[in-house]
C-alpha positions as CSV (number, residue, x, y, z in Angstrom):
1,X,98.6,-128.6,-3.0
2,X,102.3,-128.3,-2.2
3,X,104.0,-125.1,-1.9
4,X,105.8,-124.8,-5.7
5,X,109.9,-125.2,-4.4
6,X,112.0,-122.2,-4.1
7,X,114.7,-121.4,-6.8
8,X,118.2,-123.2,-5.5
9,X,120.5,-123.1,-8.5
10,X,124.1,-121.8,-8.2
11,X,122.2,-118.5,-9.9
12,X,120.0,-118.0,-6.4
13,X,123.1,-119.0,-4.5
14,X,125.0,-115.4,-6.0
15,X,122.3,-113.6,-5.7
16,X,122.0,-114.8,-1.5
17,X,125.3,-114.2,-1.4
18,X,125.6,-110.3,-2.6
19,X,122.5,-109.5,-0.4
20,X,124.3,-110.7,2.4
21,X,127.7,-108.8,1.8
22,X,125.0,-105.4,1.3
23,X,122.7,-106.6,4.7
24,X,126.6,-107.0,6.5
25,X,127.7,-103.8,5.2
26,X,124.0,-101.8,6.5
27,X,123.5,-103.6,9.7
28,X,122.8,-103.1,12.6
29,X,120.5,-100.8,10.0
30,X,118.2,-102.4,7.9
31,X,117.4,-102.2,3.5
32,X,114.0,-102.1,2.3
33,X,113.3,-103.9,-1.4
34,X,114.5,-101.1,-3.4
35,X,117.4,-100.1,-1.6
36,X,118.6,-103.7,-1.9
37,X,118.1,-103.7,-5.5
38,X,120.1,-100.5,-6.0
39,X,122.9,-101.6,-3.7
40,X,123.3,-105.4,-5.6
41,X,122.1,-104.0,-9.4
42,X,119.4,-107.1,-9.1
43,X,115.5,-107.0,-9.9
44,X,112.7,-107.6,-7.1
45,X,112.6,-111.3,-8.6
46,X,116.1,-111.9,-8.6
47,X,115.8,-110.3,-5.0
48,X,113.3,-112.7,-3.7
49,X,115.0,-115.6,-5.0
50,X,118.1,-114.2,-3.6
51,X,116.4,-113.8,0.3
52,X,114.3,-117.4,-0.4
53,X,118.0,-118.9,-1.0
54,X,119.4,-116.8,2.2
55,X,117.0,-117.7,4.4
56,X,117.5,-121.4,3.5
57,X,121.4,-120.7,4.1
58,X,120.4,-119.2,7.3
59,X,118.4,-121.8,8.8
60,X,120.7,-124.4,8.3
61,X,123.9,-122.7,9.4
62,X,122.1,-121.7,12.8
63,X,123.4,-118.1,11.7
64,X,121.5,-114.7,13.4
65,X,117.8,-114.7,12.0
66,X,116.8,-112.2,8.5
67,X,113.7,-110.2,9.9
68,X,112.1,-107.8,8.0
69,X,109.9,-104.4,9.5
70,X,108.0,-102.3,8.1
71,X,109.8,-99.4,9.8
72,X,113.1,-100.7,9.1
73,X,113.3,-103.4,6.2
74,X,115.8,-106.6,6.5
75,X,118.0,-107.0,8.7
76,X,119.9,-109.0,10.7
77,X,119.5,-109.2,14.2
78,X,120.0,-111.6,17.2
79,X,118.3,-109.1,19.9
80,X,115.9,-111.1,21.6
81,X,113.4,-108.4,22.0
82,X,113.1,-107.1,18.4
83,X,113.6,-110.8,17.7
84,X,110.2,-111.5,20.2
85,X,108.5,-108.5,18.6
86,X,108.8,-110.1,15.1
87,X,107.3,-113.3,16.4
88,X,104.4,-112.2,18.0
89,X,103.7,-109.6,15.5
């Protein structure tokens, strides 16, 4: 069965767009789920949507990967180790 299609409305579109102006404004740090929802006043769901929509954005822009760690949270990064590490592991 195929995967049920990701929320890309002009609504998801906002919400991708604050979390990156808050991931911009953290990095080279990274925001776990409930930091990001206190720094964009959005609920996990609207979150998800919002990082679904982001990473679409991402991928076809070519722009620095969204990785998350446990340690860490999202972030942008374009270090190829950390980038290797996330790969692998």
């Amino acid at each position: 069965m195929p995967r049920r299609s990701r929320c890309k409305g002009d609504t998801a579109r906002e919400y991708a767009e604050a979390l990156w102006r808050v991931l911009l404004s953290a990095r080279p740090a990274g925001l776990h789920m409930p930091q990001l929802m206190r720094a964009t006043e959005l609920t996990r769901s609207q979150v998800r949507s919002g990082l679904a929509m982001l990473r679409d954005t991402i991928a076809q822009n070519g722009w620095p990967p969204l990785i998350y760690t446990r340690a860490d949270g999202y972030q942008f990064t374009a270090d190829g180790d950390i980038l290797q590490a996330y790969e692998v592991g």
